[in-house]
C-alpha positions as CSV (number, residue, x, y, z in Angstrom):
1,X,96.7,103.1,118.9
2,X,95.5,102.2,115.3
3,X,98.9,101.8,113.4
4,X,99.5,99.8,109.7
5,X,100.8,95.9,109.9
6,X,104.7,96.3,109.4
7,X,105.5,93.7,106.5
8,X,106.3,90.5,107.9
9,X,104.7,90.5,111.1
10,X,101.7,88.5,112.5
11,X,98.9,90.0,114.2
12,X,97.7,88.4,117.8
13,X,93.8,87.4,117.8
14,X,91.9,89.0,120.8
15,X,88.7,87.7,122.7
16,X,86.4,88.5,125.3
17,X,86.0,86.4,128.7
18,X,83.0,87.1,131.0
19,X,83.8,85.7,134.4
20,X,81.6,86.3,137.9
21,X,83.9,86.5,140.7
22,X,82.4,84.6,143.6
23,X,82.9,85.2,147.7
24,X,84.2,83.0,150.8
25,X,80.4,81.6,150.8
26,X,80.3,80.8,146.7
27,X,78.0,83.5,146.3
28,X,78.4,86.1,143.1
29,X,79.6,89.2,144.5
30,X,77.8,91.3,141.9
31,X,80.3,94.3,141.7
32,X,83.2,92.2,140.8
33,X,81.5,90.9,137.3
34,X,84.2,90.9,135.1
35,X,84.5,91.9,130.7
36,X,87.9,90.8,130.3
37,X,90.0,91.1,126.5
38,X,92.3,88.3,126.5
39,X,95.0,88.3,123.9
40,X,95.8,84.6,122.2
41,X,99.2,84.3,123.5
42,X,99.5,80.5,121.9
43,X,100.1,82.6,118.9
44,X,103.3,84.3,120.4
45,X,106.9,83.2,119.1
46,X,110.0,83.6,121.2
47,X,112.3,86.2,120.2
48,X,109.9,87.9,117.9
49,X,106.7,88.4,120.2
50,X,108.4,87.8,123.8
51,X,111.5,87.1,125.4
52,X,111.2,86.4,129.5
53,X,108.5,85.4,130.5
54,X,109.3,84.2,134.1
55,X,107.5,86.0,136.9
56,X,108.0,85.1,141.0
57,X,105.3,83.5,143.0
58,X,105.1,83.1,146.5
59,X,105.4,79.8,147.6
60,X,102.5,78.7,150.0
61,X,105.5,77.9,152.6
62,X,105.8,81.6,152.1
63,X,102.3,82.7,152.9
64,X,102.4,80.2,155.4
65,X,105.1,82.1,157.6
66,X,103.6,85.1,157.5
67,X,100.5,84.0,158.7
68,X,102.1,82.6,162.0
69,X,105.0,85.1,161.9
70,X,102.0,88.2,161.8
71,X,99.6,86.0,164.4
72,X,102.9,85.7,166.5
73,X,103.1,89.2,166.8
74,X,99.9,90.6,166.9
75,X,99.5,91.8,163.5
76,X,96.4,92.4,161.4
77,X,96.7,91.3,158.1
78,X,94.7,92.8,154.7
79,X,94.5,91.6,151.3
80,X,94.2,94.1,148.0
81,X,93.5,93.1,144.2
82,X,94.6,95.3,141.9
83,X,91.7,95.9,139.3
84,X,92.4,94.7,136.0
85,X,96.3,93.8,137.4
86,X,97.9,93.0,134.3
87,X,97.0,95.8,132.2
88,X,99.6,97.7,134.3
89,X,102.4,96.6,133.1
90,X,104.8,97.5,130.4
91,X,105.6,96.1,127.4
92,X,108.9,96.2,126.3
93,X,109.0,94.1,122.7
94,X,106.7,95.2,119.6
95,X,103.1,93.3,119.9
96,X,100.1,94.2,117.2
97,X,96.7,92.4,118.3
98,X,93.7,92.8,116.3
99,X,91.3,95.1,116.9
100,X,88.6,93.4,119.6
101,X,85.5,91.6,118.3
102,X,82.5,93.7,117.9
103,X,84.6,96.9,118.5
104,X,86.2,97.2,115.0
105,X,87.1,100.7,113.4
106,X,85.0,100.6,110.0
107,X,86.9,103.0,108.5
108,X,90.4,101.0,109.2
109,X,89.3,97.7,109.8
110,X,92.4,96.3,108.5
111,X,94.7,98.0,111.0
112,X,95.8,96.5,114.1
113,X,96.4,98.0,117.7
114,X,100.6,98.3,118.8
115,X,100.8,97.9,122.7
116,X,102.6,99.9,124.8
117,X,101.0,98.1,127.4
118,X,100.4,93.9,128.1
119,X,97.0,92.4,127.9
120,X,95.7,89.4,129.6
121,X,96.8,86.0,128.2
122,X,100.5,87.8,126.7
123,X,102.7,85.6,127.8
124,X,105.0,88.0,129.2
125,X,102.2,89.6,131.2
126,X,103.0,88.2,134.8
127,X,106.6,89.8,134.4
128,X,106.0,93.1,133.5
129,X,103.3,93.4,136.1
130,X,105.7,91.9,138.7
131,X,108.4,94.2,136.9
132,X,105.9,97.3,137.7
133,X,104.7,96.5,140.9
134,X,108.5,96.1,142.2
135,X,109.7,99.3,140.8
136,X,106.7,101.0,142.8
137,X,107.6,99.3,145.9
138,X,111.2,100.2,145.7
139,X,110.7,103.3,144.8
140,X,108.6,103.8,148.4
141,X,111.3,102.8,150.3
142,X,111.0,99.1,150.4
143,X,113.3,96.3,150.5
144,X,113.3,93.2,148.9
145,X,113.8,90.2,150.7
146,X,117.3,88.1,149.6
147,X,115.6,85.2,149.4
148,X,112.0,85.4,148.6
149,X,111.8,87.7,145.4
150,X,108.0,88.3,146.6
151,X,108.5,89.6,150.0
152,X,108.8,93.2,150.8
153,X,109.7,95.2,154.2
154,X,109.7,98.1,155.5
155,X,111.1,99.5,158.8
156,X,110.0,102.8,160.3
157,X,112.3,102.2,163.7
158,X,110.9,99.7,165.6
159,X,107.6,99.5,163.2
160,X,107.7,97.2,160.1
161,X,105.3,96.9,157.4
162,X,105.1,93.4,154.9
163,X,103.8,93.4,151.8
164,X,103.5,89.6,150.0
165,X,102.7,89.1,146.6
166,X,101.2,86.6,145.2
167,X,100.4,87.3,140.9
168,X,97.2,89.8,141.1
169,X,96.8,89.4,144.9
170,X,98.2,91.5,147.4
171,X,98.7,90.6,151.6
172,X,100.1,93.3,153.9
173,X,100.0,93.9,157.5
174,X,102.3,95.7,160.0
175,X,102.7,96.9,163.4
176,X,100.7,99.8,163.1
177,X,97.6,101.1,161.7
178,X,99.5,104.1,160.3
179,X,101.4,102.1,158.2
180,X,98.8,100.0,157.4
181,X,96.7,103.1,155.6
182,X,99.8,104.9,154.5
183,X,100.3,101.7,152.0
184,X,96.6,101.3,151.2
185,X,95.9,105.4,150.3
186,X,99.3,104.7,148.3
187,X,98.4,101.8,146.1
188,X,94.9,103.2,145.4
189,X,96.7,106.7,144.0
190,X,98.9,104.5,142.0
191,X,96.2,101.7,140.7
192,X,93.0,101.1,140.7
193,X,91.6,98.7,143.6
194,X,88.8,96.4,142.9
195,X,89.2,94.9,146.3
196,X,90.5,95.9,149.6
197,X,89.9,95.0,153.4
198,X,90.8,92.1,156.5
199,X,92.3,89.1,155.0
200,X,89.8,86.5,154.9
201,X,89.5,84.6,151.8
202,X,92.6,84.6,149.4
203,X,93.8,81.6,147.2
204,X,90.8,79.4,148.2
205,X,92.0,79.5,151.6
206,X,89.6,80.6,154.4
207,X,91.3,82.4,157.1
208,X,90.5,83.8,160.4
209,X,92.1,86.6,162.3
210,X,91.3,87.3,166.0
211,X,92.9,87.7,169.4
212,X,93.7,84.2,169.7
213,X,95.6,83.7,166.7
214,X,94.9,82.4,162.9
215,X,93.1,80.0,161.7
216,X,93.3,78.8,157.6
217,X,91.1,76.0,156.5
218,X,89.6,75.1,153.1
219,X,86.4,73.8,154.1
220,X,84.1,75.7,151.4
221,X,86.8,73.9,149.0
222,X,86.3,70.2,150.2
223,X,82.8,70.3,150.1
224,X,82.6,71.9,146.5
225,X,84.8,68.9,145.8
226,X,82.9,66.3,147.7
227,X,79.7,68.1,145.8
228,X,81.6,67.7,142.0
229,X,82.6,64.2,142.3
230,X,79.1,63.3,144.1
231,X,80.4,62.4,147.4
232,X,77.7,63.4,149.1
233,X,75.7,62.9,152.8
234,X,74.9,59.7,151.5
235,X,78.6,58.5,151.7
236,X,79.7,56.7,154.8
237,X,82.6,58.9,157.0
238,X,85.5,57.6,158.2
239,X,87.8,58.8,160.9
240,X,91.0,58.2,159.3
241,X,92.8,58.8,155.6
242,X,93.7,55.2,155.7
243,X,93.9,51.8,156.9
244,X,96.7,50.4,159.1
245,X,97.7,48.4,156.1
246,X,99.2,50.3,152.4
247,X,98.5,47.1,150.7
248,X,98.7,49.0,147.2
249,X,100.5,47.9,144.2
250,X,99.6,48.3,140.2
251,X,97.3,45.6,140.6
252,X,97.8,44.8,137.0
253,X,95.4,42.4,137.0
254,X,92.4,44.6,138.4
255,X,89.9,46.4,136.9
256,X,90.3,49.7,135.2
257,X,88.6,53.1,135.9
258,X,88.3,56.5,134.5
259,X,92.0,57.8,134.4
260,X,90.3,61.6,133.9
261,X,88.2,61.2,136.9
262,X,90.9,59.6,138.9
263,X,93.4,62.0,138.3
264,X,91.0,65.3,138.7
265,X,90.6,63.7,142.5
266,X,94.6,63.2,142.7
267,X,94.5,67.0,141.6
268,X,92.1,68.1,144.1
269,X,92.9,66.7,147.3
270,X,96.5,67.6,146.1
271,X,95.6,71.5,146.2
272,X,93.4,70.3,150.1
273,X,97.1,69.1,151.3
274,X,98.0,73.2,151.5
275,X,96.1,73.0,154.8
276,X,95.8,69.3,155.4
277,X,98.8,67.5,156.3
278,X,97.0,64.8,157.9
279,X,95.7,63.6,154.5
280,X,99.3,64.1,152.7
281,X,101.0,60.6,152.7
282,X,97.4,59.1,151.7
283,X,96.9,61.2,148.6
284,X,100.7,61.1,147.8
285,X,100.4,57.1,147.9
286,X,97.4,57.2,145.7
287,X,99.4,59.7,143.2
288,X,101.8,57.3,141.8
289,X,98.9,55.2,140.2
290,X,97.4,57.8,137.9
291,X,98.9,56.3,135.1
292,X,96.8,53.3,135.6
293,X,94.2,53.2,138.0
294,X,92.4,50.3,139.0
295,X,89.5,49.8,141.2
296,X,91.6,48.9,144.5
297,X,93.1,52.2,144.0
298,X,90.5,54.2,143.3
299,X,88.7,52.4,146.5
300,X,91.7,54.2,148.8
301,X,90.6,57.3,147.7
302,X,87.2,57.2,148.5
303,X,88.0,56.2,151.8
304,X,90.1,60.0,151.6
305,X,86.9,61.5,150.7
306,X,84.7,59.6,153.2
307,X,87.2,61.1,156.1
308,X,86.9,64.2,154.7
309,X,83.2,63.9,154.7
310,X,83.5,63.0,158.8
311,X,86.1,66.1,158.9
312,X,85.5,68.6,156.2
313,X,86.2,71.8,158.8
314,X,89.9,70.9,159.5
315,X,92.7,73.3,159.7
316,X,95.6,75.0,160.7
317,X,95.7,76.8,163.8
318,X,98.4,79.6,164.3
319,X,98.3,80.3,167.9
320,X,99.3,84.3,169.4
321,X,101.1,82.6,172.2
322,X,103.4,80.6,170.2
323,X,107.2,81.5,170.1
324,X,109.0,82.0,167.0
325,X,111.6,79.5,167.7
326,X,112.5,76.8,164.3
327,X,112.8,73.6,164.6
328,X,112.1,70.6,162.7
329,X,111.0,67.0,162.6
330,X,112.1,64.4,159.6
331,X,111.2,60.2,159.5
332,X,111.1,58.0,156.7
333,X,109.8,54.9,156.0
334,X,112.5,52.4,155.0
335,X,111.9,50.4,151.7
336,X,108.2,51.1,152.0
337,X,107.2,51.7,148.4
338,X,106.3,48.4,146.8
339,X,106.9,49.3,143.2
340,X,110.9,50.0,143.7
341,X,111.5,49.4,147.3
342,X,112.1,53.0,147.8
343,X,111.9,54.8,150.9
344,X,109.4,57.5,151.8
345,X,110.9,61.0,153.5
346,X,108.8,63.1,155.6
347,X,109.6,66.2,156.9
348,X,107.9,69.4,159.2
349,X,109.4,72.5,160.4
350,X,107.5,74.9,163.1
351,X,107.7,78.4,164.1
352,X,106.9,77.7,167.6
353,X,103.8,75.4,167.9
354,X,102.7,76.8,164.1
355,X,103.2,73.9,161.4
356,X,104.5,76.3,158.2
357,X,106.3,73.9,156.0
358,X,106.1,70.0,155.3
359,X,106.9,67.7,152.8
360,X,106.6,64.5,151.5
361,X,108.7,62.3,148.5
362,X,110.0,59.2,147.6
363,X,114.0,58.8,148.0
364,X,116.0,59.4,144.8
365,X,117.4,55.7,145.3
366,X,116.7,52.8,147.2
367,X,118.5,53.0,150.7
368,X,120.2,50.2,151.5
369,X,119.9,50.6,155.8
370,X,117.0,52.3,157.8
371,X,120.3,54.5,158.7
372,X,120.7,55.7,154.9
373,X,117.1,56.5,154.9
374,X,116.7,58.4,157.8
375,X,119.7,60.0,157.1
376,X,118.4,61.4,153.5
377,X,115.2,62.1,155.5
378,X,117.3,64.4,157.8
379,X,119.5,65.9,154.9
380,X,116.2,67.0,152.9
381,X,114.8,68.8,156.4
382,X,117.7,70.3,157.1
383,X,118.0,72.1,153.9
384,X,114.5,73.3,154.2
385,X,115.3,75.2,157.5
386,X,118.2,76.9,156.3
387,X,116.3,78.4,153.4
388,X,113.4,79.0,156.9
389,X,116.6,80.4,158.4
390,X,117.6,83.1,155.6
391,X,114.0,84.2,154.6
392,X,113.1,84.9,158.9
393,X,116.4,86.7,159.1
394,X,114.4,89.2,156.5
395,X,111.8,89.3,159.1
396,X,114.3,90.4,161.4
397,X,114.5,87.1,163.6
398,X,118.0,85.9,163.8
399,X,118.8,82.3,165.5
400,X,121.9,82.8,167.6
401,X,121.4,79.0,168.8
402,X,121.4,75.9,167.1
403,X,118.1,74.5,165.2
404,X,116.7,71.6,166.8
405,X,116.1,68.8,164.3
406,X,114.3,66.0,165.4
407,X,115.1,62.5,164.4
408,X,114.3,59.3,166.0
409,X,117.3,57.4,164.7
410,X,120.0,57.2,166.9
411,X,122.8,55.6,163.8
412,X,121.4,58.5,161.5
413,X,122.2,61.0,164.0
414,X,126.1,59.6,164.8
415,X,126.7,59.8,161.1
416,X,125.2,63.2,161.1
417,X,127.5,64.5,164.2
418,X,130.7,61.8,163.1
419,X,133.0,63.4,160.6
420,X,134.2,60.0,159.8
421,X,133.0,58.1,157.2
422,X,132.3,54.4,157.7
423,X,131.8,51.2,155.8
424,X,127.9,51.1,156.0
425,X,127.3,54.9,155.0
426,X,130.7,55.4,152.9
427,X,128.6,54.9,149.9
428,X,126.0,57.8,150.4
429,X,125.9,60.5,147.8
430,X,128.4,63.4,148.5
431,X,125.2,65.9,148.5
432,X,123.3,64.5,151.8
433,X,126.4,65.1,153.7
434,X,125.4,68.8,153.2
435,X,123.7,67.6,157.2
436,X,126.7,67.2,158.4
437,X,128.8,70.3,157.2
438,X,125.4,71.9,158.9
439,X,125.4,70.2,161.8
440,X,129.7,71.4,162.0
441,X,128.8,75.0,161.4
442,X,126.7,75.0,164.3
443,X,123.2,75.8,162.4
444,X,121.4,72.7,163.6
445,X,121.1,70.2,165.9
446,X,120.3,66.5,165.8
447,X,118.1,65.2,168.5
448,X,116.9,61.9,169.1
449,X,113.6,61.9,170.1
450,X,111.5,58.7,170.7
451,X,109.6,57.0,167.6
452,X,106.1,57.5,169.4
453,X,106.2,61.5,169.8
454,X,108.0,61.7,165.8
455,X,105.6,64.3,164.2
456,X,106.5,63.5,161.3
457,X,105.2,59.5,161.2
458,X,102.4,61.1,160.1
459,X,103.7,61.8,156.7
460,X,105.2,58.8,156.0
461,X,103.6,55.5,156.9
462,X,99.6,54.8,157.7
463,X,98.9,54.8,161.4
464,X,95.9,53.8,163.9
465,X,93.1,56.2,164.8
466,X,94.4,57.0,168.4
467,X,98.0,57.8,167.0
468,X,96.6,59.7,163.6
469,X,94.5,61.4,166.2
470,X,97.0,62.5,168.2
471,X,99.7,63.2,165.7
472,X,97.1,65.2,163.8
473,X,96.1,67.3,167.1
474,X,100.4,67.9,168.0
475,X,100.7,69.4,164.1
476,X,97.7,71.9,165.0
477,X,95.4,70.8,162.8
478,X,92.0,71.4,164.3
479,X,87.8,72.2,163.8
480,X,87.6,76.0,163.8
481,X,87.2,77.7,166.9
């Protein structure tokens, strides 16, 4: 409403955005053109305009284990999008905007609008729709996950219904249909839907649902990004990331390039790693040298786009038949940065043959023994499945067994199992013993497993065609089927 400027406050600017939303196959899906007003949050000042402004988002890891949790069990999933999400929520400070361009009152056009409800670019607009939209769920007999603030159940007996959130967009899928269109007839009383149906295209990530399992690639993604940086058919493929040999240092004495152009690649692939492992230790090598590209670098990433050129259809395949039994699989590559001598942790958990979670990052410190650094490795696995561990117990899976976690270094694994400390490990941070107290609670266990059948080499050290081949085929990354 039309109210006077109190004395002392400042009025927030308002524009309008025109945006056209585009479909899986980039084409302008006409009935989603959008007149958005956008407030100019910039202008906002804590403690007068906004005080939280933190909102939850899913992780990917998140999305990632209900995709093969819901393929697993047979579930179809859907996606919603609320229409004009944000506009929902509540505002709970005192916030004057400007009237909107064009739209002025002429016979108050010195007054300014008070909102009772957020606008788009508010900086506290992501919580108060989050606040909203988990009130509503609550309130419909939902719980919310003790772990993953974005993750909501409910159980009808032996039926369960999910509901993921993810900002604006909505996945949900459950055991039956009835629950299914309960929730869907619910959210559309409650706000309006400018998109509802089978999950199939949500976050830039392609994914498909059938008897067989699931199936997420970004393929319409790469080549849009082979397209922009003119990486075209012209460009000759290659069947693997990278050579057998790293090779790469700040070549200080090479020639320069474009930092912008370097880095928007770095940034890009970065985003293609959600559903490409097999290209994550080549793009997180190339990462550390954004500050100062050269040539030699920038060479290393065109070999990244000339494999994805020769593989742009690659992807994750979440098969029906697979268990949903954790385990994991950490490796590191001993002093095998060439800047600090740091050493490179890589890590994988599954949920049965489905590849959910990995990682890859450079030690906090340099290791001083292959044993240190496979035991830090090890640590940093292990402490992503018992956060696995507490967010599937919300699923209802519990894990009356130890984890298996996979390691391929027998010394790492005695001072894993060895309560004692010894001379060689006695200086190891306190923190990375948080293994061991893991490994006495019975949670995990360590397992040596040969170096040549370690998943995880492939997140930490370049490798030969046949064994990034077959490494990149045991992770389930595959052409579409």
């Amino acid at each position: 409403m039309l109210v006077e400027l109190p004395p002392g406050c400042n009025p927030i600017g308002t524009k309008w955005v025109f945006k056209n939303k585009q479909g899986e196959d980039g084409v302008v899906v006409v009935v989603h053109n959008k007149a958005r007003l956008v407030a100019q949050g910039f202008c906002q000042k804590e403690g007068i305009d906004f005080e939280e402004t933190f909102a939850h988002v899913a992780h990917l890891e998140s999305i990632r284990i209900l995709l093969a949790f819901a393929a697993s069990k047979g579930f179809k999933l859907f996606q919603m999008d609320v229409k004009s999400v944000f506009l929902n929520g509540y505002i709970e400070e005192e916030v004057y905007v400007r009237q909107p361009p064009d739209f002025e009152n002429p016979k108050f056009p010195n007054r300014v609008f008070k909102l009772q409800k957020v606008l788009y670019g508010l900086k506290q607009a992501p919580r108060a729709w989050y606040g909203r939209l988990k009130t509503f769920l609550l309130g419909k007999g939902f719980e919310m996950s003790s772990v993953d603030k974005t993750l909501f159940l409910m159980r009808h007996g032996s039926e369960l219904l999910i509901i993921q959130i993810y900002v604006d967009d909505i996945i949900f899928g459950g055991s039956s249909h009835a629950l299914n269109g309960k929730f869907a007839e619910e959210m559309s009383r409650e706000f309006k839907m400018s998109l509802m149906g089978e999950l199939q295209y949500f976050l830039g990530l392609q994914i498909k649902q059938n008897k067989e399992g699931t199936f997420i690639h970004q393929s319409k993604y790469t080549k849009d990004m082979l397209k922009k940086y003119n990486f075209g058919g012209d460009l000759k493929p290659q069947m693997a990331p990278m050579g057998t040999s790293k090779g790469l240092d700040k070549d200080e004495d090479g020639a320069t390039v474009n930092e912008k152009e370097y880095r928007g690649m770095i940034g890009s692939l970065l985003y293609l790693t959600v559903t490409r492992p097999d290209i994550q230790f080549a793009v997180g090598l190339c990462a550390h040298f954004q500050a100062s590209p050269r040539v030699s670098h920038r060479k290393v990433v065109k070999r990244i786009f000339r494999y994805l050129t020769y593989a742009p259809d690659l992807g994750l395949f979440y098969s029906a038949a697979s268990s949903l039994e954790l385990c994991g699989d950490s490796d590191t590559d001993f002093d095998g940065c060439r800047l600090d001598r740091k050493s490179t942790s890589g890590t994988c958990q599954f949920l049965g043959s489905s590849l959910v979670s990995w990682s890859l990052h450079k030690q906090s410190s340099v290791a001083l023994s292959t044993t240190e650094a496979e035991y830090v490795a090890a640590t940093s696995c292990c402490s992503q499945i018992v956060w696995m561990i507490q967010t599937l117990r919300d699923y209802g899976l519990t894990f009356s067994e130890r984890v298996p976690l996979f390691c391929d270094s027998t010394s790492a694994i005695s001072v894993g199992k060895n309560p004692c400390l010894h001379s060689k490990t006695e200086h190891i941070d306190v923190r990375f013993h948080f293994l061991r107290d893991q490994y006495e609670k019975g949670v995990i266990d360590l397992i040596h497993v040969e170096s040549k059948n370690q998943l995880a080499d492939i997140l930490t050290k370049p490798l030969d065609q046949t064994t990034f081949e077959r490494l990149r085929g045991e992770l389930g990354v595959m052409y579409p089927f």
